[in-house]
C-alpha positions, 0 to 999 in steps of 0.5 A: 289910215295912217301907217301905225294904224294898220294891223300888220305893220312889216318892217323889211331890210338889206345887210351885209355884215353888219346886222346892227342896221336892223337894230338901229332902224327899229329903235328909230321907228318903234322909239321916235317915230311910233311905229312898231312892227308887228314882224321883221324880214331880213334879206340878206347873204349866208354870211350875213345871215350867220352873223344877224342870228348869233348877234341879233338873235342869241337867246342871251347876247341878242340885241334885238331881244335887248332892245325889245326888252330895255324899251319894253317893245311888245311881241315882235315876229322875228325869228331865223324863219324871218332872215331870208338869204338870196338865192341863184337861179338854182336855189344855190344861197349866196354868200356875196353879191358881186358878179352880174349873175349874183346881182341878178340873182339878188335882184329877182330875190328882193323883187319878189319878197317885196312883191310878197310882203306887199300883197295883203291889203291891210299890211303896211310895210317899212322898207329900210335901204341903209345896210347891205351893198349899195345895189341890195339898197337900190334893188329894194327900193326899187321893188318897193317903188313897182309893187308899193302901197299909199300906206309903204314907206321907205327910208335910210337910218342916220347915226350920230358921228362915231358910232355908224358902223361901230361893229359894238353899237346896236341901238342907243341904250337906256343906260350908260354903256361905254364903246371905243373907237379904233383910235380909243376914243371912248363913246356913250353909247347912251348919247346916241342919235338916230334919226330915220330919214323918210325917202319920197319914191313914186308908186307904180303897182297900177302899172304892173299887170295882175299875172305879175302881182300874181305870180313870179315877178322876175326884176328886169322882166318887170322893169321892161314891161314898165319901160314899154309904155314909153315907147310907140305902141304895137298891136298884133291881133290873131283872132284864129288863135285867140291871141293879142301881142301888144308891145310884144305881151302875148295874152289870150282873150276869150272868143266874143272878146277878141271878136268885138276888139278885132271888129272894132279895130278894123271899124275905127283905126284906118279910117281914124274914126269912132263908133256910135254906141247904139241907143237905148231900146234901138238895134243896130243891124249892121254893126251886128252883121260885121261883129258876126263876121269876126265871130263866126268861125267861133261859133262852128267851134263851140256849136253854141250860138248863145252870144248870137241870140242876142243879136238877131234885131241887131246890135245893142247898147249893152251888148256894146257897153259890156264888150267895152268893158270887159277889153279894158279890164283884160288890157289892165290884167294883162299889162297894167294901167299904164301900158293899157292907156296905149291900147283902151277903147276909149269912149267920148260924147258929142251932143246925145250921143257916146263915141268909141275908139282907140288912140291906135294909129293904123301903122301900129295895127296888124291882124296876123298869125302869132308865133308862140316860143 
């Protein structure tokens, strides 16, 4: 489905102090390109939030209400509820973006809008780079480039020689309108052009775990746990405490989870072999014997021997099949796509038979205690 066809379109941009950048990309989606957006969010400063509601939002002077107007746009969803300024870490709002704390803080604030505005799946988003400091720009097209969609575009709006930046020019008008130049040279501001030039970017949200898509996304936490998938993978297990660190992201598993992965693991990893998933109809006694091992003390714990009844003849293909499954799905949750392909039990076929192991070479395992913060 093409972007203008989705019921929610969201349109999102950066300013400083000049709030005409958000007229000017409107005109270039809405009039020339056929996207209208059904709301607008701003991200912007205090002083640039001041100056976006009296210019733009001015119940008789405000261009965005021109606009919609002279071009007979429909309803659009922006209001000074839909101007969000940038907040520090203590909700302090920010009336510039300079010092490496404020730029922090910017960043963390844009990462989350997008994360935000990116969640509902029949949304599509155009995120617009051009107003604001060049850091605003980049930070919001970066966090649409982590939490972005097939349907989430990102572009820069191109303004014709004269008028770009002109404090008086908001949009190409209908009717003639002369502006003038700090040299005086007067300007039409009906012969305008605008022009939205799109900008490819690669899409990484597979590779953000669901705790982050979920929750607060912090900008340079999500840019490291990106990162992590480029170097050597290392796996701690703690199959007392439930516990797996993996490229340092400590998550819980459940018992009979953690206990297959642990089984499996010390099974495959140093002696770099595979597992044989047994077939269908047949129990396989020792594979059953050595997971129980694993999970036994689980089984004093919760006084329920539920997930051991199954296994009395022995271990079989669904008991196996279903452990895998639920592992690779708990390693997508908690550390996206990406970064899971270290850590996967993967599965390949030789004759009539499946085999299962990971990529994890035994220096990359361990099987300890580990130490919360």
């Amino acid at each position: 489905m093409k972007a203008n066809q989705y019921t929610k379109r969201i349109l999102v941009a950066v300013s400083g102090l000049s709030p005409q950048i958000l007229t000017e990309t409107l005109y270039g989606l809405a009039v020339k390109q056929d996207f209208i957006p059904t709301e607008i969010h701003l991200i912007t400063t205090a002083e640039g939030a001041h100056r976006a509601i009296l210019n733009l939002l001015h119940q008789e002077k405000g261009q965005f209400h021109n606009l919609c107007h002279e071009y007979a746009l429909p309803y659009i969803d922006f209001t000074e509820n839909n101007i969000h300024i940038i907040e520090d870490a203590n909700n302090n709002k920010l009336n510039d973006i300079r010092t490496p704390e404020e730029n922090e803080a910017a960043a963390d604030f844009i990462t989350n809008k997008i994360k935000e505005l990116t969640q509902d799946k029949d949304s599509a988003v155009h995120v617009s780079i051009a107003g604001g400091r060049k850091t605003m720009g980049y930070y919001l097209g970066y966090a649409l480039s982590l939490f972005g969609r097939t349907q989430d575009r990102l572009s820069h709006v191109l303004i014709s020689e004269g008028y770009e930046g002109h404090p008086e020019f908001y949009y190409p008008t209908l009717k003639s309108c002369v502006i003038h130049t700090r040299d005086n040279r007067p300007l039409d501001t009906s012969k305008a052009e605008i022009t939205l030039a799109e900008i490819p970017f690669i899409r990484m949200r597979q590779d953000i775990p669901k705790r982050l898509l979920q929750g607060k996304a912090g900008f340079s936490d999500t840019i490291t746990l990106a990162r992590k998938a480029e170097i050597e993978p290392v796996l701690v297990v703690d199959v007392a405490n439930r516990l797996i660190s993996a490229s340092g992201e400590v998550f819980t598993l459940p018992p009979v989870v953690i206990s297959f992965y642990s089984w499996l693991l010390k099974q495959t990893v140093e002696t770099q072999t595979s597992l044989e998933k047994p077939l269908e109809g047949f129990y396989n006694e020792n594979y059953a014997t050595d997971f129980l091992i694993e999970y036994q003390p689980f089984i004093s714990e919760m006084g329920s021997k539920t997930t051991t009844d199954g296994l009395n003849k022995g271990m079989e293909s669904s008991f196996f099949t279903d452990r895998v499954s639920r592992i690779n799905k708990e390693l997508k949750e908690n550390l996206g796509d990406r970064l899971a392909q270290s850590y996967r039990i993967k599965g390949s076929k030789h004759k009539d038979s499946m085999f299962y192991a990971t990529d994890l070479l035994p220096n990359q395992v361990s099987f300890a205690t580990i130490e919360l913060n």
